[in-house]
C-alpha positions in Angstrom: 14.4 -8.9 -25.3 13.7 -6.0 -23.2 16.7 -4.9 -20.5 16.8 -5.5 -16.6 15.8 -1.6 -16.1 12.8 -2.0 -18.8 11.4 -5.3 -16.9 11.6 -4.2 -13.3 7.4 -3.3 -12.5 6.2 -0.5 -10.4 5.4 -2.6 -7.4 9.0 -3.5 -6.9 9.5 0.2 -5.9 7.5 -0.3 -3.3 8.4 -3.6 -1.9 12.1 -2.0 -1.9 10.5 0.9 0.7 8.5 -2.0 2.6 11.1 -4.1 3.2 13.6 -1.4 4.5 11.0 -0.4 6.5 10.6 -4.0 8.2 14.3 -3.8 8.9 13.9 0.3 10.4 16.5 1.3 7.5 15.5 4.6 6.5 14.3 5.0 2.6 16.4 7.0 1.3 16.7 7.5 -2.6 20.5 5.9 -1.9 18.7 2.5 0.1 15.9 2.3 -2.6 18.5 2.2 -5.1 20.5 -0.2 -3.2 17.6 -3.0 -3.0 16.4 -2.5 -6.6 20.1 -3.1 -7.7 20.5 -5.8 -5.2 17.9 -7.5 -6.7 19.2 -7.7 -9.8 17.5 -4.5 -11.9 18.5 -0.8 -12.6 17.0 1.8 -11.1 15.0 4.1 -12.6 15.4 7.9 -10.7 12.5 9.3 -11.7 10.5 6.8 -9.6 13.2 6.5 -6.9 12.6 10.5 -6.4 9.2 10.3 -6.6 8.2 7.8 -3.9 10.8 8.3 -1.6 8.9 12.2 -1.8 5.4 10.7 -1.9 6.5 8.2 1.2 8.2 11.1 3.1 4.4 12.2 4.0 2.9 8.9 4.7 2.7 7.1 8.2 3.8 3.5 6.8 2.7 1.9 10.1 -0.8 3.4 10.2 -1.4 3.0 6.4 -0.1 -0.7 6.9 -2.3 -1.2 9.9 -5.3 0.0 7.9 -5.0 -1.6 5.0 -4.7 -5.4 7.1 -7.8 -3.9 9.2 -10.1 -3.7 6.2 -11.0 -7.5 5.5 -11.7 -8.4 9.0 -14.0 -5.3 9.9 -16.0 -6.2 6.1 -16.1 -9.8 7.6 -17.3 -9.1 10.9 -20.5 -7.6 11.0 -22.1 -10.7 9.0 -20.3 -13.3 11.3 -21.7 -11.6 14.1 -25.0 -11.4 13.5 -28.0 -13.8 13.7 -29.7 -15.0 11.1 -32.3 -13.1 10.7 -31.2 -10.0 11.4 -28.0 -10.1 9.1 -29.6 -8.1 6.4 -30.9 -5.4 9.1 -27.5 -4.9 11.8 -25.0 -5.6 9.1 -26.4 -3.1 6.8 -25.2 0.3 8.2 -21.5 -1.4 9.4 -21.0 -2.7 5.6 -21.6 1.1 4.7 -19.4 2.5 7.6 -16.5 0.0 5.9 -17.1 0.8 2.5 -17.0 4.8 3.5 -13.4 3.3 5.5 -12.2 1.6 1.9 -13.3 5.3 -0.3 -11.2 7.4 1.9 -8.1 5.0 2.3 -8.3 4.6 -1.7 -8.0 8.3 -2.3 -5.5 9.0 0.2 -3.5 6.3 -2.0 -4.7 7.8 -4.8 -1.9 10.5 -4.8 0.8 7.9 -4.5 -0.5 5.5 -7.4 -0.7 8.1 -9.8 3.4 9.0 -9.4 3.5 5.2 -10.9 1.2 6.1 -13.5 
């Protein structure tokens, strides 16, 4: 049986930064620690370090903003558009948000790759 500090995921690193985000706490290595262990699991440092660094650079509003914006502006262009001309309008907008989606993806690249 593997121990609480083996079974906690990456993704729980991140939910820790969200959620003291959503409650204007700063994250800190000492508040990220505080929610992992609240929730039960250890800690590890290595990634505490690492994405309290990596997070230090990144606007959390504007990368939360963007990442909700993406379904609706895929969605909209064939919604809007008659019938017959979905194929022709909706072309260049699908590109336009799949351009969108490649640069937000590598921008996250950097931060996905400190959770291996």
């Amino acid at each position: 049986m593997l121990s609480k500090s083996f079974a906690i995921g990456k993704m729980e690193y991140i939910y820790a930064a969200l959620l003291l985000h959503k409650l204007n706490q700063p994250i800190t290595e000492d508040n990220v620690k505080k929610v992992i262990s609240s929730a039960g699991a250890t800690p590890d440092e290595i990634r505490v370090k690492a994405l309290v660094s990596a997070l230090g650079e990144i606007n959390i509003d504007e990368a939360l903003k963007n990442a909700t914006a993406l379904p609706t502006v895929a969605a909209a262009p064939a919604a809007a558009a008659p019938a017959g001309q979905a194929g022709e309008s909706a072309k260049p907008k699908e590109e336009e948000a799949k351009e969108e989606e490649k640069k937000e993806e590598q921008a996250l690249e950097g931060l996905s790759s400190l959770f291996g």
